[in-house]
Biopython code that builds the backbone (N, CA, C, O; Angstrom):
import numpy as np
from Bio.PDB.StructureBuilder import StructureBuilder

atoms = [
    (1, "UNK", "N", (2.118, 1.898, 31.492)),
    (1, "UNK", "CA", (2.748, 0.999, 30.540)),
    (1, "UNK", "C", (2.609, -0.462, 30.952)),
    (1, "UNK", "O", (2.563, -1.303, 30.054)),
    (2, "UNK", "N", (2.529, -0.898, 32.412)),
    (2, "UNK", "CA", (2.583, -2.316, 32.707)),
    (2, "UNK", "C", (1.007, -2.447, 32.304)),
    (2, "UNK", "O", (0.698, -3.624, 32.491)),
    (3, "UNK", "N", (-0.031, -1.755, 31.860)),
    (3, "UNK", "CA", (-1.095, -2.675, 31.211)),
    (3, "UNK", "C", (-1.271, -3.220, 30.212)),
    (3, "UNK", "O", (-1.899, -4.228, 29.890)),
    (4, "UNK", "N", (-0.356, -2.114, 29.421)),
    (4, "UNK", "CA", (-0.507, -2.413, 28.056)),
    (4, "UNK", "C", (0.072, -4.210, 27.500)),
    (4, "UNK", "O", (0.876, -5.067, 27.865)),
    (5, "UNK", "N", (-0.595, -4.070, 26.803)),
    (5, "UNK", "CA", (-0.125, -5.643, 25.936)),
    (5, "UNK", "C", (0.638, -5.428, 24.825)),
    (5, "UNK", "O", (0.445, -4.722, 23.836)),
    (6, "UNK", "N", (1.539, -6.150, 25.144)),
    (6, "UNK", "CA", (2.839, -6.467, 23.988)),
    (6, "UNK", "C", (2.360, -7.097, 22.877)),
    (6, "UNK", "O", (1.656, -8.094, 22.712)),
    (7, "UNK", "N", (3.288, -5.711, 21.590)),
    (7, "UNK", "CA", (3.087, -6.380, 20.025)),
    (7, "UNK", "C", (4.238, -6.395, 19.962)),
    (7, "UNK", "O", (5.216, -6.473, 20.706)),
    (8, "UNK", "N", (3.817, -6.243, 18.198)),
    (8, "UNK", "CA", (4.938, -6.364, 16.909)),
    (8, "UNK", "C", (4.499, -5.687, 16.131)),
    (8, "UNK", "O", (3.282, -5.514, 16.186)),
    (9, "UNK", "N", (5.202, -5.066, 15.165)),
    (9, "UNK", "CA", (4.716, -4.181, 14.129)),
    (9, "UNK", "C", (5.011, -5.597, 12.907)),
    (9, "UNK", "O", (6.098, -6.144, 12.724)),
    (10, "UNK", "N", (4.000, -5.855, 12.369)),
    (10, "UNK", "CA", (4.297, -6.818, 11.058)),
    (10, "UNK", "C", (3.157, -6.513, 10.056)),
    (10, "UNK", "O", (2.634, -5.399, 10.018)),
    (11, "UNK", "N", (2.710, -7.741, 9.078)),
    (11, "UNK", "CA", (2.008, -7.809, 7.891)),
    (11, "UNK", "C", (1.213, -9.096, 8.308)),
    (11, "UNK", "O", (1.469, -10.125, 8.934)),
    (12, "UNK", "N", (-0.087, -8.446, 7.540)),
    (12, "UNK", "CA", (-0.943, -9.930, 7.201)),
    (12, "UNK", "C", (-1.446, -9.320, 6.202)),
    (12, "UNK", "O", (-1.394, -8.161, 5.790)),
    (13, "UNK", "N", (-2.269, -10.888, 5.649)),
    (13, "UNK", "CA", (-3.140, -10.552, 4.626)),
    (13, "UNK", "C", (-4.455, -10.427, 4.577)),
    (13, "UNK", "O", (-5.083, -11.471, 4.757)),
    (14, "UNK", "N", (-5.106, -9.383, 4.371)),
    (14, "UNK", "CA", (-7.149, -9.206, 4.864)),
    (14, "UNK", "C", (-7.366, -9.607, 3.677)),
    (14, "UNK", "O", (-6.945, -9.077, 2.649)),
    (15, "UNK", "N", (-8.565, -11.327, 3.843)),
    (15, "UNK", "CA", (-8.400, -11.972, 3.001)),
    (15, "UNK", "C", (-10.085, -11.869, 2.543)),
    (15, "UNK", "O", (-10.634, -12.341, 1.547)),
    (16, "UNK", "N", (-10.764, -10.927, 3.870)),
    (16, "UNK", "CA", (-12.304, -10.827, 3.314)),
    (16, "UNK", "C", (-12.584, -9.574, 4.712)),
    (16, "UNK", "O", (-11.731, -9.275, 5.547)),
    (17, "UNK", "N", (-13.861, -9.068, 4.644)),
    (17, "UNK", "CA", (-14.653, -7.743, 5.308)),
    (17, "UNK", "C", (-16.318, -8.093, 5.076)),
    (17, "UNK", "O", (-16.982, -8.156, 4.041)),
    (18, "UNK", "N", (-16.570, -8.228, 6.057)),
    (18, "UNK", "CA", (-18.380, -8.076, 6.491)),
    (18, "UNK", "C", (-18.876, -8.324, 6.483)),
    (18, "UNK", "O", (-18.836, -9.546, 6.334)),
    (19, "UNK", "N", (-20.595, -7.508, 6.658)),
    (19, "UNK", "CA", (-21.100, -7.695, 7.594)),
    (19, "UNK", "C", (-22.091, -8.928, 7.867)),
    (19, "UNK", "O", (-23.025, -9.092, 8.653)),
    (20, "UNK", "N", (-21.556, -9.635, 6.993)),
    (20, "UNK", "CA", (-22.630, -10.759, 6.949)),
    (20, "UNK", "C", (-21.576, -11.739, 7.642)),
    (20, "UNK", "O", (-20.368, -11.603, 7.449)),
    (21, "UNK", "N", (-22.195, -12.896, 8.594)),
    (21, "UNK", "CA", (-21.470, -13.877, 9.502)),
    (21, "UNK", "C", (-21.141, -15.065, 8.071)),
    (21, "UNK", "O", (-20.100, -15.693, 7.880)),
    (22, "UNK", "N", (-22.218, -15.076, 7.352)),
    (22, "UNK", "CA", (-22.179, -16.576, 6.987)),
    (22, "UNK", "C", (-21.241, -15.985, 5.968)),
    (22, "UNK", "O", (-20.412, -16.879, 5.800)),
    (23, "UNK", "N", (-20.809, -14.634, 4.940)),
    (23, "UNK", "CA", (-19.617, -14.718, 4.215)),
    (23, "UNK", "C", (-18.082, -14.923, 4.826)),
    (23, "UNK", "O", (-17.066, -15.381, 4.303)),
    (24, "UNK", "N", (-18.349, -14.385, 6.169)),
    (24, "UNK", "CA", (-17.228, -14.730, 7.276)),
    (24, "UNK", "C", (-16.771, -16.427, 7.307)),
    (24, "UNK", "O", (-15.660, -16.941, 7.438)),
    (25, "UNK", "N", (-18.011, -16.978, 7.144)),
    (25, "UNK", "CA", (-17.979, -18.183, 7.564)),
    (25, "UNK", "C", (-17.224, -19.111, 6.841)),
    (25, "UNK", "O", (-16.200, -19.664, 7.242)),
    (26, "UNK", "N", (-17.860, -19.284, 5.580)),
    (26, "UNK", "CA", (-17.587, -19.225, 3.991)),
    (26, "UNK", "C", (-15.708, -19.114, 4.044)),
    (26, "UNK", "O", (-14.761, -19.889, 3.911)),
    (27, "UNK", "N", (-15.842, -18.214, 4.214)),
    (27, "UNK", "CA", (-13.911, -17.579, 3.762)),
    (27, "UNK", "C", (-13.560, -18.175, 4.256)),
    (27, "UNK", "O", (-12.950, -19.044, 3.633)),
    (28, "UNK", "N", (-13.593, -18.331, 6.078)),
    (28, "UNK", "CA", (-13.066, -19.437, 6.622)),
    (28, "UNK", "C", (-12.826, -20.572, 6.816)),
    (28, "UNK", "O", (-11.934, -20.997, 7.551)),
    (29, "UNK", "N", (-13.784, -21.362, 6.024)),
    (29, "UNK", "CA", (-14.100, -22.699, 5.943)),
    (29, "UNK", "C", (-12.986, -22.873, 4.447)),
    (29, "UNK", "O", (-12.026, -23.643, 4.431)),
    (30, "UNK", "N", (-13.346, -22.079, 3.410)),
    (30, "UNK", "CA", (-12.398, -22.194, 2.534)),
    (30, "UNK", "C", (-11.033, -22.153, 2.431)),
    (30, "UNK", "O", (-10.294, -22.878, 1.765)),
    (31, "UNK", "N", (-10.754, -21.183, 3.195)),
    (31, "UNK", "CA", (-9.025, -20.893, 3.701)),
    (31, "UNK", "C", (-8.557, -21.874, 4.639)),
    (31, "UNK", "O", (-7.343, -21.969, 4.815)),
    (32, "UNK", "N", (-9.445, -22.703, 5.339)),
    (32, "UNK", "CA", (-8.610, -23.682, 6.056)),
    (32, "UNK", "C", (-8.471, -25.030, 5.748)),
    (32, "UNK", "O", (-7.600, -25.790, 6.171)),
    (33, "UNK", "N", (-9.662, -25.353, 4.752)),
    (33, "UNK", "CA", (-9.403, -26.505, 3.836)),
    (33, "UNK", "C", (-8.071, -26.110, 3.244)),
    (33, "UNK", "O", (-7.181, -26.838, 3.685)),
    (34, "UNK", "N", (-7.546, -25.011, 2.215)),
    (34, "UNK", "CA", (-6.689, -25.192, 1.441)),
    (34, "UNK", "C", (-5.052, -24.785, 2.123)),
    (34, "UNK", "O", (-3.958, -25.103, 1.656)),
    (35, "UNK", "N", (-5.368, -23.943, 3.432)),
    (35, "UNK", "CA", (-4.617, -23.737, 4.406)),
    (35, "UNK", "C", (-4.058, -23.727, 5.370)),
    (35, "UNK", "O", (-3.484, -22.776, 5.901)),
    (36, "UNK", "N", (-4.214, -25.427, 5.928)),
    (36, "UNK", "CA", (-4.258, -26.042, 7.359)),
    (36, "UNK", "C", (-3.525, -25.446, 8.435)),
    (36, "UNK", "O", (-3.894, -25.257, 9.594)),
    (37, "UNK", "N", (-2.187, -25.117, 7.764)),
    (37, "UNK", "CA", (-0.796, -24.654, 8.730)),
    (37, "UNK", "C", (-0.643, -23.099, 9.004)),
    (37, "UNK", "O", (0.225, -22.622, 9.735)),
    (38, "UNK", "N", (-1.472, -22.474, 8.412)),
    (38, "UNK", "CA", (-1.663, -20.511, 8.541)),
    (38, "UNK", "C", (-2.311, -20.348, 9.094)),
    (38, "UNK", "O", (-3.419, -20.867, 8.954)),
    (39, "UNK", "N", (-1.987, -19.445, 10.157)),
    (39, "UNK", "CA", (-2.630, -18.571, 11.490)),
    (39, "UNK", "C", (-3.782, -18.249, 10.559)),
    (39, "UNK", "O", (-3.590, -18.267, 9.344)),
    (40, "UNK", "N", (-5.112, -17.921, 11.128)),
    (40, "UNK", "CA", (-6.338, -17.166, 10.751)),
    (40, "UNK", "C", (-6.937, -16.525, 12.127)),
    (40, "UNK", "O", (-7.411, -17.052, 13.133)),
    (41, "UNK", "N", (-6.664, -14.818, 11.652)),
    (41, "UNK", "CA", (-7.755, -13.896, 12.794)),
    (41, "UNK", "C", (-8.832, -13.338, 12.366)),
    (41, "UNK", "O", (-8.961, -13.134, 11.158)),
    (42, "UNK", "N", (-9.913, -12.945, 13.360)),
    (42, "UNK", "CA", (-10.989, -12.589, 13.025)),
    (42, "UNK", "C", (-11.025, -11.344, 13.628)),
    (42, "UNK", "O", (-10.623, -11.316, 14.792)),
    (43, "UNK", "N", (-11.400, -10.319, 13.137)),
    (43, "UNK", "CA", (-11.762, -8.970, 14.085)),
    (43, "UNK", "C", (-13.198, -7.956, 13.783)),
    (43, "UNK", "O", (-13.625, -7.412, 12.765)),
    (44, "UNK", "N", (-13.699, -8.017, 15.275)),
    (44, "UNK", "CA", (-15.094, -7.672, 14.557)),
    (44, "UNK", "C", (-14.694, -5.843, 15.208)),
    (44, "UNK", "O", (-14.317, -5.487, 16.324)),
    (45, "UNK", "N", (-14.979, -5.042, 13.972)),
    (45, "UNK", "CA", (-15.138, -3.589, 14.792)),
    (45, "UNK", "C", (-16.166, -2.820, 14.119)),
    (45, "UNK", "O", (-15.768, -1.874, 13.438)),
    (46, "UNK", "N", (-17.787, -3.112, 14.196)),
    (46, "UNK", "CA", (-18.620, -2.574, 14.336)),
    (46, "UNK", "C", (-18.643, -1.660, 12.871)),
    (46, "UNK", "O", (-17.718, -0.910, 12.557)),
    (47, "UNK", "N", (-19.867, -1.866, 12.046)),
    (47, "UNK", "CA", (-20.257, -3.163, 11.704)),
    (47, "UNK", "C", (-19.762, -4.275, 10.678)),
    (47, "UNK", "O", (-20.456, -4.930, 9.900)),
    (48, "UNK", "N", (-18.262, -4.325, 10.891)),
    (48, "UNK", "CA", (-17.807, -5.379, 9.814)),
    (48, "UNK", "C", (-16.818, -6.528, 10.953)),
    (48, "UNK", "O", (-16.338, -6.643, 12.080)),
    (49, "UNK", "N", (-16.958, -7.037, 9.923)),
    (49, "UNK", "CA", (-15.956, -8.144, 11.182)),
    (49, "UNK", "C", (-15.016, -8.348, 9.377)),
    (49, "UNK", "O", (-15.313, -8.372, 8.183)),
    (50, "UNK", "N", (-13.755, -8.455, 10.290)),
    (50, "UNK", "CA", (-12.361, -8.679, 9.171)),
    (50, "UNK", "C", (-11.702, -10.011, 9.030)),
    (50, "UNK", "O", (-11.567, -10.547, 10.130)),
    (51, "UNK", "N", (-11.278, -10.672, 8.096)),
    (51, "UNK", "CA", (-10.448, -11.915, 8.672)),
    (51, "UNK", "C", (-9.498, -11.450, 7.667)),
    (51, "UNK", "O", (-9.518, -11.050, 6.503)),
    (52, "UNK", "N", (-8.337, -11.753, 8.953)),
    (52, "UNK", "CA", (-6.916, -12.034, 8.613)),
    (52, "UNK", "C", (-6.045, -13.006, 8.551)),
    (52, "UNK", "O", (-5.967, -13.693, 9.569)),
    (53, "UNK", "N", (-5.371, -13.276, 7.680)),
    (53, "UNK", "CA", (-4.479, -14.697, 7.295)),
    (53, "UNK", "C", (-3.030, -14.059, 7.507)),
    (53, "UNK", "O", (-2.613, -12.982, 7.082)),
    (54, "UNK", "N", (-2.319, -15.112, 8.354)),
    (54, "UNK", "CA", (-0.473, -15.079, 8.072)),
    (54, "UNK", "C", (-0.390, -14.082, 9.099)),
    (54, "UNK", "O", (-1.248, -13.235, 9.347)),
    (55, "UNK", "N", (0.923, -14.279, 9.787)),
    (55, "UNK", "CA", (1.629, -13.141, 10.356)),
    (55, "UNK", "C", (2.752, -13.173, 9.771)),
    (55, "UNK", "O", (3.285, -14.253, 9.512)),
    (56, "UNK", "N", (3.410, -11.796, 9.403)),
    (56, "UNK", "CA", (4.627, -11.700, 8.253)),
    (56, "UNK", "C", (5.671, -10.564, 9.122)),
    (56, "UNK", "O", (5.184, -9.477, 9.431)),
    (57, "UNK", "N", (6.961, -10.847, 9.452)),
    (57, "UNK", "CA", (7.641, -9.606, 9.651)),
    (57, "UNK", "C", (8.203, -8.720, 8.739)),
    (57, "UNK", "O", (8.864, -7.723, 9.031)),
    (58, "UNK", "N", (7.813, -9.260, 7.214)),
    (58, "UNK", "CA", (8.603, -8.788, 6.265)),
    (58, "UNK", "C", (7.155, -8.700, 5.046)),
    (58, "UNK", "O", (6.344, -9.600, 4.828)),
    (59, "UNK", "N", (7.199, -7.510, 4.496)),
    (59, "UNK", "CA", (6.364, -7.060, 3.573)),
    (59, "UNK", "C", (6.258, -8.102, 2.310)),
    (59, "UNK", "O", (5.156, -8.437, 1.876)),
    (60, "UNK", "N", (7.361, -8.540, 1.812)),
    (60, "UNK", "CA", (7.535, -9.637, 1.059)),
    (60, "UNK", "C", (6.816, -10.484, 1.207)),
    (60, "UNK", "O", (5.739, -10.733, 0.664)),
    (61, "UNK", "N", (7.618, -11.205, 2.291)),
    (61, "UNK", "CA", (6.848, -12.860, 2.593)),
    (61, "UNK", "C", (5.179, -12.521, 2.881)),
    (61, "UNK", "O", (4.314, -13.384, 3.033)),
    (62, "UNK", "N", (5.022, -11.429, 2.906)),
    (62, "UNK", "CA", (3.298, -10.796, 3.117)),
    (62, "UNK", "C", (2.631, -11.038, 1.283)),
    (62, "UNK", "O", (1.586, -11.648, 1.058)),
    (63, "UNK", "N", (3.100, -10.705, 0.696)),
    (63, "UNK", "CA", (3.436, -10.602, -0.955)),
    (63, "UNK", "C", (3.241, -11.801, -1.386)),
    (63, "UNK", "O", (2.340, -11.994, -2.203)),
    (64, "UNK", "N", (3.966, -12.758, -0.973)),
    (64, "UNK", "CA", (4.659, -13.898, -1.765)),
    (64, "UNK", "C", (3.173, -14.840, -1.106)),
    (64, "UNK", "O", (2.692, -15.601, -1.946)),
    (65, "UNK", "N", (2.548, -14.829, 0.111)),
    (65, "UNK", "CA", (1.385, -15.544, 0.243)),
    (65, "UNK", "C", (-0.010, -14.558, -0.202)),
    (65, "UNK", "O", (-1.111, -15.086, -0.357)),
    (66, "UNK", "N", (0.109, -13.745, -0.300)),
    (66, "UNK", "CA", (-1.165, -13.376, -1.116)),
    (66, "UNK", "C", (-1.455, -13.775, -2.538)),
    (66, "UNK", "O", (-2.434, -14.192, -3.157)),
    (67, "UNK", "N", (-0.283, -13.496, -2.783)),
    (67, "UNK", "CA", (-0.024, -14.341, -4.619)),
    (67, "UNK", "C", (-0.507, -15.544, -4.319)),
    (67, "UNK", "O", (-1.465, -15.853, -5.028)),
    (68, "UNK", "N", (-0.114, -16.538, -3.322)),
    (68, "UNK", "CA", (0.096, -17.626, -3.534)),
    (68, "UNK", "C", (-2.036, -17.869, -3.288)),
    (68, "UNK", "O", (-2.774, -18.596, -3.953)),
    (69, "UNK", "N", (-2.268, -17.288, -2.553)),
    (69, "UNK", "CA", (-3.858, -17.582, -2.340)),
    (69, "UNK", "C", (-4.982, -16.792, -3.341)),
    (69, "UNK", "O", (-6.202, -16.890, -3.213)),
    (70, "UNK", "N", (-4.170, -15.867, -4.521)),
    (70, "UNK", "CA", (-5.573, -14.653, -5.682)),
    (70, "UNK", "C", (-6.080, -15.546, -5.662)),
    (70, "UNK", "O", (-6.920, -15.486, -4.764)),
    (71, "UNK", "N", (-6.109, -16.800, -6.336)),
    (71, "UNK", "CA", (-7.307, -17.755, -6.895)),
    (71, "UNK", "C", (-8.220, -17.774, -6.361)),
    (71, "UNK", "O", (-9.289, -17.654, -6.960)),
    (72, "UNK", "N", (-8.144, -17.956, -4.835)),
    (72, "UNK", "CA", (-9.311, -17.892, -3.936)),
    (72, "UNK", "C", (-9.723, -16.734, -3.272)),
    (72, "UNK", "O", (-10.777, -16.602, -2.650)),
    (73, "UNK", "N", (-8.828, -15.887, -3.436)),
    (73, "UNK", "CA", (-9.284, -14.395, -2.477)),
    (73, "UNK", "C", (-8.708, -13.406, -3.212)),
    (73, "UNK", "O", (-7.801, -12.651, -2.863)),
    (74, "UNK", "N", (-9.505, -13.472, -4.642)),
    (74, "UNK", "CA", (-9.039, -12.628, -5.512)),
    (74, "UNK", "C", (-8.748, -10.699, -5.028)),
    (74, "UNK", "O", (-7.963, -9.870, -5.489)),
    (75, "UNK", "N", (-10.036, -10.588, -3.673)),
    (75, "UNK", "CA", (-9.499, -9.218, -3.071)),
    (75, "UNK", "C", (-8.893, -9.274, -2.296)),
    (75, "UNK", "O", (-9.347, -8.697, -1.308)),
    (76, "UNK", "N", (-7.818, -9.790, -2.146)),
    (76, "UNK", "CA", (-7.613, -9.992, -0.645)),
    (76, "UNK", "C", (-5.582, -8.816, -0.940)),
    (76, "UNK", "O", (-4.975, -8.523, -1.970)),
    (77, "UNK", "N", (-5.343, -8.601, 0.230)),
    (77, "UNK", "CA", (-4.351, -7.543, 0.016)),
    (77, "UNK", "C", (-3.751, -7.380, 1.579)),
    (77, "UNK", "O", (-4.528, -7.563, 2.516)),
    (78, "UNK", "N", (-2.077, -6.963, 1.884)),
    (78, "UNK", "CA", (-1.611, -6.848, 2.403)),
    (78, "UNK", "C", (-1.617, -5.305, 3.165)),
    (78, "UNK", "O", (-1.459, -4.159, 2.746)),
    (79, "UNK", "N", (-1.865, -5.860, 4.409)),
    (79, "UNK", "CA", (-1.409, -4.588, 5.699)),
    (79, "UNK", "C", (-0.565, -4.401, 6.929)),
    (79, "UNK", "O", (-0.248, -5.137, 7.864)),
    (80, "UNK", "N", (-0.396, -3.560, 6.705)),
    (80, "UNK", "CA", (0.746, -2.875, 7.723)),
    (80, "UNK", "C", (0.366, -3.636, 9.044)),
    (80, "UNK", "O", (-0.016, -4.705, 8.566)),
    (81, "UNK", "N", (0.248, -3.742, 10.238)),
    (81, "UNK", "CA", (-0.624, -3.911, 11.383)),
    (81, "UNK", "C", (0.182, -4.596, 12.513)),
    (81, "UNK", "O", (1.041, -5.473, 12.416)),
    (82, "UNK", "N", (-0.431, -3.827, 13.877)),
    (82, "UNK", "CA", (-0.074, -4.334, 14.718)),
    (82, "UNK", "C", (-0.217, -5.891, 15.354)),
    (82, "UNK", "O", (-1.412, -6.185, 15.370)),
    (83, "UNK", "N", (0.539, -6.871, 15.830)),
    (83, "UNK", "CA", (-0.141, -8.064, 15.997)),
    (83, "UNK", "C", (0.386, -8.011, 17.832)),
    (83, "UNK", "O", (1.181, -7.287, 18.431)),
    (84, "UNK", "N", (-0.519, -9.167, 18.279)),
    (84, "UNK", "CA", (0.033, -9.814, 19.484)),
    (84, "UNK", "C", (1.209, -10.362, 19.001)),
    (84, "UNK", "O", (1.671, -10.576, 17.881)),
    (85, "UNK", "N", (1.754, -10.619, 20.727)),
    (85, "UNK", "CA", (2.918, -11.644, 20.596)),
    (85, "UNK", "C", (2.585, -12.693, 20.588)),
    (85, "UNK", "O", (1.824, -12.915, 21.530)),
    (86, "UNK", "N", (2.852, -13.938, 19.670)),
    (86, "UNK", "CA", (2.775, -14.965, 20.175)),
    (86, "UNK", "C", (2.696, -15.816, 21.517)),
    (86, "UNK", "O", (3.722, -15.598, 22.161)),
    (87, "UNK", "N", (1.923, -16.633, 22.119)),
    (87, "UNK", "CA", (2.234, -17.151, 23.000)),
    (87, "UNK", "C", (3.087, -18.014, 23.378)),
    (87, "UNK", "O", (3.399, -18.718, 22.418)),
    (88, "UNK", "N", (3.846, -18.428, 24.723)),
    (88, "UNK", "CA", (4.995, -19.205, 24.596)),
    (88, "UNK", "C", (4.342, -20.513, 24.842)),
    (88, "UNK", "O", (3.307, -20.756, 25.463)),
    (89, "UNK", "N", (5.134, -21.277, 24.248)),
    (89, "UNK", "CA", (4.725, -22.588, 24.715)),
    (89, "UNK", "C", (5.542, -23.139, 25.621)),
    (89, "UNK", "O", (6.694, -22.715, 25.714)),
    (90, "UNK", "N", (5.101, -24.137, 26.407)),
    (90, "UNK", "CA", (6.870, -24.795, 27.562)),
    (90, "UNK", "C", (6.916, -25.867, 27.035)),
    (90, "UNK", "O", (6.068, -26.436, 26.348)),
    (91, "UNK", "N", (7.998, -26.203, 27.368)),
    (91, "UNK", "CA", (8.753, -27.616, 26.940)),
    (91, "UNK", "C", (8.859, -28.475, 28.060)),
    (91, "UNK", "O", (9.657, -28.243, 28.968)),
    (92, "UNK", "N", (7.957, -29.642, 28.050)),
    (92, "UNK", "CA", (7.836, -30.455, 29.202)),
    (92, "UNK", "C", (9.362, -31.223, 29.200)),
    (92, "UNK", "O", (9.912, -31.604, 28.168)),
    (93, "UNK", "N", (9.976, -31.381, 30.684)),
    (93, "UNK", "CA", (11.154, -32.182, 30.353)),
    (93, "UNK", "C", (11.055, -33.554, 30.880)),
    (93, "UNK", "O", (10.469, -33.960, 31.884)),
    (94, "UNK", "N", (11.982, -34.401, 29.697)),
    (94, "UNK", "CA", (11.897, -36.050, 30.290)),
    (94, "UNK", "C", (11.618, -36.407, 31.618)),
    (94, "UNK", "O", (12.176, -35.675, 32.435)),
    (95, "UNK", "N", (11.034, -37.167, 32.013)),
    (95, "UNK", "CA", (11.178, -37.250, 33.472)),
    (95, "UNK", "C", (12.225, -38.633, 33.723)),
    (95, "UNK", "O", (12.055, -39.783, 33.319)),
    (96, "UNK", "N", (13.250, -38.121, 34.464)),
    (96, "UNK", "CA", (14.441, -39.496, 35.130)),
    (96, "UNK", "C", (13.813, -40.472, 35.226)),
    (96, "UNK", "O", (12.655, -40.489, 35.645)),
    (97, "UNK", "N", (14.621, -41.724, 34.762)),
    (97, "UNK", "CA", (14.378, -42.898, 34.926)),
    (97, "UNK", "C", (15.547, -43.630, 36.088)),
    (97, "UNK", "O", (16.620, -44.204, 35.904)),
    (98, "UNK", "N", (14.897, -43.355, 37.121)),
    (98, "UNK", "CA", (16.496, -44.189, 38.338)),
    (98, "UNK", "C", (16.055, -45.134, 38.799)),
    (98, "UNK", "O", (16.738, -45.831, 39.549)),
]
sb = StructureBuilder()
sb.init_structure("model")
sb.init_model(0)
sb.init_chain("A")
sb.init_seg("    ")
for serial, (resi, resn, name, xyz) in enumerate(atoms, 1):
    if name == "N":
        sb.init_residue(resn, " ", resi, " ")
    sb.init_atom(name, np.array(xyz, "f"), 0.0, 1.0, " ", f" {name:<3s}", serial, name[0])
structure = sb.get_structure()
């Protein structure tokens, strides 16, 4: 168990599939023009590579951004899926002024 890597059970949205790099490319270039502030993953498992948008703990809010993106990813559709944990970030502290 201490190898394993820590998830979450949540939602994203698979916003495109395969096997071609440059339609990969394409999606991505498009989704981040219109989507600056949303996580985007890529997963390649032989022979398609997947991209995924959003991490959601709630099926809804998984819902409510797929709607919000048909126009552009008219196939695009919500899944169940395991994610990483986020990474932590630290919080640098003030440094004293004496």
């Amino acid at each position: 168990k201490i190898g394993k890597k820590p998830f979450i059970n949540g939602y994203t949205v698979q916003i495109e599939v395969s096997q071609q790099k440059s339609i990969i490319r394409d999606s991505r270039y498009l989704f981040i023009r219109n989507n600056p502030d949303i996580s985007l993953d890529e997963e390649y498992d032989q022979p398609n590579t997947y991209l995924y948008a959003g991490r959601f703990y709630d099926k809804n809010s998984a819902y409510e951004f797929k709607h919000k993106i048909k126009a552009n990813f008219p196939k695009a559709f919500v899944i169940k899926k395991k994610m990483s944990l986020p990474s932590l970030k630290s919080i640098d502290k003030p440094e004293d002024n004496k």
